[in-house]
C-alpha positions as CSV (number, residue, x, y, z in Angstrom):
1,X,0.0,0.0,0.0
2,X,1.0,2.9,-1.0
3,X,1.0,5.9,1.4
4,X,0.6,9.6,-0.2
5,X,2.8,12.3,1.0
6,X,1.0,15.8,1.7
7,X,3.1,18.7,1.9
8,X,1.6,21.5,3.8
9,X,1.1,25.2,3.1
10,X,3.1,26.1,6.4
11,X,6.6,25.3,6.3
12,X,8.9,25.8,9.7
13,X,11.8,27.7,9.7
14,X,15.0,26.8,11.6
15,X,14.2,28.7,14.4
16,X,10.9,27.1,14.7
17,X,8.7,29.9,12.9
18,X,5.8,28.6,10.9
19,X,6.2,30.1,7.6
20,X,2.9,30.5,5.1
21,X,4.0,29.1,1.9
22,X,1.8,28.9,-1.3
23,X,0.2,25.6,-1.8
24,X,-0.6,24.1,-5.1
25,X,-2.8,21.1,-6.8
26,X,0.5,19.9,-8.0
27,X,1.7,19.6,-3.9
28,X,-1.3,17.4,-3.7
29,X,-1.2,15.3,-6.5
30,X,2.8,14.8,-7.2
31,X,1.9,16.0,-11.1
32,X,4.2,18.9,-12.5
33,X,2.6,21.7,-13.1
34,X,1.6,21.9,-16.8
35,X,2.4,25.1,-19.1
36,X,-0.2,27.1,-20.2
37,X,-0.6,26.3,-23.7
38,X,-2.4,29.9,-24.4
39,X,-0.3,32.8,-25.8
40,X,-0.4,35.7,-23.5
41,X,-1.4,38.7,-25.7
42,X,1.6,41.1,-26.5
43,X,1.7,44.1,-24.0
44,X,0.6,47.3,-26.1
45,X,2.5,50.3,-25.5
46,X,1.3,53.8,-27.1
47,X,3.3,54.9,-29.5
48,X,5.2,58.3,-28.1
49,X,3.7,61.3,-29.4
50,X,5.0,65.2,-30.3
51,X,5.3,67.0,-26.8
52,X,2.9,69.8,-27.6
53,X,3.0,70.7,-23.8
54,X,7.3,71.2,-24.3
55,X,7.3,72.9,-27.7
56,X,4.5,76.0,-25.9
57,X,6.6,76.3,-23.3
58,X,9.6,77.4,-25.5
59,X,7.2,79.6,-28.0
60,X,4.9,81.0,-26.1
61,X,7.0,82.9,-23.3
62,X,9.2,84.5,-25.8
63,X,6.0,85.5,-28.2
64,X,4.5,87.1,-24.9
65,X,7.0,88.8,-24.1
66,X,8.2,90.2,-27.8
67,X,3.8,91.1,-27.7
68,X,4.2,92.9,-24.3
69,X,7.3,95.0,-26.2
70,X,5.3,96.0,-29.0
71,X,2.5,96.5,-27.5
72,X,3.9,99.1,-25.2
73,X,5.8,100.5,-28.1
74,X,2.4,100.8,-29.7
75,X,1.2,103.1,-26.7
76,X,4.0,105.3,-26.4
77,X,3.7,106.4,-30.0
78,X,0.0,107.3,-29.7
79,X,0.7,108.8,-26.4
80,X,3.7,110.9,-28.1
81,X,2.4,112.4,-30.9
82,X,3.8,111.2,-33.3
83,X,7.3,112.1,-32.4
84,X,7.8,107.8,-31.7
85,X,6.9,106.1,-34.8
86,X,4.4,103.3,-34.8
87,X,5.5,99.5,-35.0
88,X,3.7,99.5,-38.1
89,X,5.2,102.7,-39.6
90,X,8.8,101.0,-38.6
91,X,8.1,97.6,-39.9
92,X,7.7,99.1,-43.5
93,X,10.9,101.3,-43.1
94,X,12.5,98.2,-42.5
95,X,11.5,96.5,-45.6
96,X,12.7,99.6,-47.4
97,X,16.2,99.6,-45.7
98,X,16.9,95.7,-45.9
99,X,15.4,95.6,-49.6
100,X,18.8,96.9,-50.5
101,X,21.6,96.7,-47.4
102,X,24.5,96.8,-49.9
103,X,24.3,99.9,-51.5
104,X,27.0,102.5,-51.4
105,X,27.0,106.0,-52.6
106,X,29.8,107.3,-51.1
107,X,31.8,107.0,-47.9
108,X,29.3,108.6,-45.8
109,X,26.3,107.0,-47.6
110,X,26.1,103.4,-47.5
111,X,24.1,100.6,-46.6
112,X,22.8,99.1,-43.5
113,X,25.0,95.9,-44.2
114,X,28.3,97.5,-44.9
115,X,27.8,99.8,-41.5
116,X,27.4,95.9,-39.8
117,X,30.3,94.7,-41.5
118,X,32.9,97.4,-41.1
119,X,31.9,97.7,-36.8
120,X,32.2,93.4,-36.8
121,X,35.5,93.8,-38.5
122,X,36.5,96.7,-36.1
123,X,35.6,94.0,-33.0
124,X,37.4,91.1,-34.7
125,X,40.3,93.2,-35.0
126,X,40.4,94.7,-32.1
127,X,39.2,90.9,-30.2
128,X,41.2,89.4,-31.2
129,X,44.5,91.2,-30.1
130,X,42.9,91.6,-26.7
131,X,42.8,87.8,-26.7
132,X,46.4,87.0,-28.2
133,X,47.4,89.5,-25.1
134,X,45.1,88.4,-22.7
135,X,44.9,84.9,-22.2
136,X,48.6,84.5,-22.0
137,X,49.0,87.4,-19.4
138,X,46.2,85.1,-17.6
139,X,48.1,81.9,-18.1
140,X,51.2,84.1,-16.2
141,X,49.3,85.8,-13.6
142,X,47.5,82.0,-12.4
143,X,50.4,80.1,-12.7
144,X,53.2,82.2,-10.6
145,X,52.4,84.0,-7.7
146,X,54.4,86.5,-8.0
147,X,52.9,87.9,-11.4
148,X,49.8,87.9,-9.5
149,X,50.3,89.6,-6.7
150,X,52.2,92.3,-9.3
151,X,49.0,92.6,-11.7
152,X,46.4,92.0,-9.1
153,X,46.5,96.1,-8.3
154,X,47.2,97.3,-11.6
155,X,43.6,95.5,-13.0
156,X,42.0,96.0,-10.1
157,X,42.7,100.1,-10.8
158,X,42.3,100.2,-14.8
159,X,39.5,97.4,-15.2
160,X,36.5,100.0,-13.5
161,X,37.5,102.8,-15.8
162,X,35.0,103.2,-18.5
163,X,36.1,101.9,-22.2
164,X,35.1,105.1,-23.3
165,X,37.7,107.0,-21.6
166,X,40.3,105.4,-23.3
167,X,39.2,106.9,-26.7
168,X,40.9,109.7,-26.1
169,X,44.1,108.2,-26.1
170,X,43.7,106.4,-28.6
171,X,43.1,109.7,-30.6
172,X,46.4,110.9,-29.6
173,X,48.5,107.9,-30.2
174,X,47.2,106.8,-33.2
175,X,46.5,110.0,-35.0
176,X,43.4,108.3,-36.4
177,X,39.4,107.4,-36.3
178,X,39.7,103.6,-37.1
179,X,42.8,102.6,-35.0
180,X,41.4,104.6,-32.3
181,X,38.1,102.9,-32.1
182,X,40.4,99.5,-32.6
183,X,41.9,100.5,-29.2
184,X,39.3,101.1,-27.5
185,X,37.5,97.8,-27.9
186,X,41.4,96.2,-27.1
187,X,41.6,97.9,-23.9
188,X,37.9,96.7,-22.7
189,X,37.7,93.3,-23.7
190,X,41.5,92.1,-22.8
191,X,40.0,92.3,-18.5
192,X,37.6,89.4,-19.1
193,X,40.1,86.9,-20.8
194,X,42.7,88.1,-17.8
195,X,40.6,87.7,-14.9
196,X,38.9,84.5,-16.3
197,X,42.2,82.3,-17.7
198,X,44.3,83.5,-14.3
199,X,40.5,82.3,-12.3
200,X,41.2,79.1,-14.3
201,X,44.3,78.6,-13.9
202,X,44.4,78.9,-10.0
203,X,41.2,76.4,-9.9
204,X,43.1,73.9,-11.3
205,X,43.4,70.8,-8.7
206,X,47.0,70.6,-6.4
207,X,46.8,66.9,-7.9
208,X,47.5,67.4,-11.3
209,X,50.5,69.7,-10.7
210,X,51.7,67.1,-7.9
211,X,51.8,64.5,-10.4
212,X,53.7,67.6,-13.3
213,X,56.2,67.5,-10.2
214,X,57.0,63.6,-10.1
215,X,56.6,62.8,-13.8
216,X,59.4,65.8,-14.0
217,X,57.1,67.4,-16.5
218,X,58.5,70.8,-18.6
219,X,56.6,73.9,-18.1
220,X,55.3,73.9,-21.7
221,X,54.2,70.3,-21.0
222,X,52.1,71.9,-17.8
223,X,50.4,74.6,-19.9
224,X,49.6,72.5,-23.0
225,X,48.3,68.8,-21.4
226,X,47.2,70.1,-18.0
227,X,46.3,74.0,-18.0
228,X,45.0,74.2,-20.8
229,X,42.2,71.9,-21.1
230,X,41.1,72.6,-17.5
231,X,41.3,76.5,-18.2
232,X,39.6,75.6,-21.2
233,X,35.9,76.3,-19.7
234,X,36.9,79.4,-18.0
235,X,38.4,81.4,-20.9
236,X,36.0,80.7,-23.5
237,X,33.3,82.2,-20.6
238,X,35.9,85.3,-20.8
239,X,35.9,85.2,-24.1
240,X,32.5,85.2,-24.7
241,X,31.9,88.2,-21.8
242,X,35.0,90.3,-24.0
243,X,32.4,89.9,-27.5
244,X,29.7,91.4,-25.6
245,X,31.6,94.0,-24.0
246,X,32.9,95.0,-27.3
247,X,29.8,95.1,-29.3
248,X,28.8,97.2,-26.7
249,X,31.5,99.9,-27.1
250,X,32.4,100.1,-30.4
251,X,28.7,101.8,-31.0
252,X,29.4,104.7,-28.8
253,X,32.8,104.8,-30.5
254,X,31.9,105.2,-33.6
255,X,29.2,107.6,-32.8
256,X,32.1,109.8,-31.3
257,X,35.0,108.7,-34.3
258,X,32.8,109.0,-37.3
259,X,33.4,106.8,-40.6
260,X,31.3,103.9,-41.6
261,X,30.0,101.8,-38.6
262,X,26.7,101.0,-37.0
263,X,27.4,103.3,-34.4
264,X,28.0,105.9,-36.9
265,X,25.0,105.1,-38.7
266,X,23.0,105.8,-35.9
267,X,24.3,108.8,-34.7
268,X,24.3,110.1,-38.8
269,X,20.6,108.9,-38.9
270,X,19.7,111.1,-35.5
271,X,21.2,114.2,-37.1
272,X,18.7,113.5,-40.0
273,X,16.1,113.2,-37.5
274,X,14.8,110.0,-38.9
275,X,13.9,108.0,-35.7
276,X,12.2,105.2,-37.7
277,X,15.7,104.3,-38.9
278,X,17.1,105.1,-35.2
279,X,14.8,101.9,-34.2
280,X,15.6,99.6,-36.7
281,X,19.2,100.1,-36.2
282,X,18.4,99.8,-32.1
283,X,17.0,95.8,-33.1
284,X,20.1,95.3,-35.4
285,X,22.4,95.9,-32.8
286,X,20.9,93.6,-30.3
287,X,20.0,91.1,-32.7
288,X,24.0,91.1,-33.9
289,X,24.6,91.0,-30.1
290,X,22.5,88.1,-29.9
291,X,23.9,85.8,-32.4
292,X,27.0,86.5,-31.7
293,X,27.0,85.7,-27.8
294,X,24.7,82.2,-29.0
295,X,27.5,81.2,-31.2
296,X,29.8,81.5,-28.2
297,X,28.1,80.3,-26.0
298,X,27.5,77.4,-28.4
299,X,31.1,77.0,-28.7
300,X,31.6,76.7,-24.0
301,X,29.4,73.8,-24.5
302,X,31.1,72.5,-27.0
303,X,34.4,72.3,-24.9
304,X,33.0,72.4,-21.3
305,X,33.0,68.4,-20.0
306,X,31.0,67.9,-16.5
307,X,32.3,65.3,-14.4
308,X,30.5,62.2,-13.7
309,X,29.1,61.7,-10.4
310,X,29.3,58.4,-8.6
């Protein structure tokens, strides 16, 4: 005979605790339990969709706001008397002025896009020696102590001064408009590549110079596979504060040198009293401003790593 063995739903634990378990027909019966032999249906999942919610939150703030502009602009020339011109009346002077921005007739009469070109070629130029000066001066003043404790007063004293007041001097030396205008945007935008690559530089861990020291690196080893792309981050944020400090200036400098500029432009376009054009050439500047700090901006990110948490 042939004695069946029931296993029960509480098992007992080595210390003597009963333990619920989950009891089958297949602890009764000895069979193994059999497979289902119907497919399970295939889990639907909704297909992802365009993020409506996402794209208004990145359109609408910007279009209210650009609204809320115009709309005050649209009040201040009703309330003015006409002496503001209307959004409308500006929009159409617009399409006039950018129908043709390449025209020339004459030095003092050209379009809207050479007066762009000549003040972008003015900020390269004058940039772009602020940064061949700059960032190695900020390279110096981090690395040795000594430079920086010499420099420290002499930027702290110059770097408050206003760009402006450097015009001047730039008259006198140079004898001219163009170089003048040139200096002044040198002398403003070489403080932000200082301050920022000698910030860098100085932020730059004890343990990567610790292990320059043992490995016996050379100091141009130091500055090229361990300054520089840690300082990296910092002077292309100096860099990309020295643009927008020099857009800023060379405007008010070339209202003051004259030539062909799109500070000039504006300053030519107020002696003609024609404030429509005044306007326009208002949006140009910060629109040029605009791109130009996006691109760098663009450019960080490019070259800025963030380190990975653990």
């Amino acid at each position: 005979m042939v004695s069946a063995v029931f296993h029960s739903p509480i098992a007992t634990a080595a210390d003597g605790t009963a333990i619920k378990t989950e009891a089958t027909s297949a602890d009764f019966t000895g069979a193994k339990p059999q497979k289902s032999t119907k497919a399970s249906a295939p889990v639907q999942t909704a297909a992802p969709g365009f993020d409506w919610s996402g794209l208004l939150l990145k359109v609408l703030p910007p279009f209210f706001g650009l609204a809320l502009l115009i709309g005050i602009w649209a009040m201040v020339s009703i309330g003015t008397a006409s002496s503001i011109p209307s959004p409308l009346e500006t929009w159409k002077q617009a399409v006039v002025i950018f129908s043709d921005p390449f025209y020339s007739k004459g030095p003092n009469d050209q379009g809207v896009g050479w007066n762009i070109l000549f003040s972008l070629q003015r900020v390269a130029v004058g940039f772009g020696l602020a940064a061949v000066v700059g960032i190695p001066v900020g390279f110096m003043i981090g690395r040795f102590e000594f430079l920086s404790r010499m420099f420290n007063p002499l930027i702290s004293l110059l770097r408050p001064v206003s760009p402006l007041a450097w015009l001047p001097i730039g008259l006198l030396v140079f004898k001219g408009a163009n170089p003048a205008a040139i200096w002044t945007i040198f002398i403003c935008s070489i403080w932000p590549m200082i301050i920022n690559t000698a910030v860098g530089v100085q932020r730059v861990p004890q343990d990567y110079m610790n292990v320059a020291r043992v490995l016996n690196l050379s100091e141009w080893k130091i500055v090229t596979k361990i300054l520089f792309p840690s300082v990296l981050p910092y002077m292309l944020t100096g860099v990309r504060l020295a643009v927008g400090t020099a857009w800023l200036v060379i405007v008010a400098a070339e209202m003051l040198t004259g030539g062909v500029g799109i500070g000039f432009w504006v300053w030519d376009e107020w002696n003609n009293l024609n404030v429509k054009n005044i306007i326009i050439a208002i949006f140009v500047i910060g629109i040029v401003g605009l791109l130009l700090e996006y691109a760098l901006i663009k450019l960080a990110t490019a070259f800025t790593f963030e380190e990975v948490k653990s």
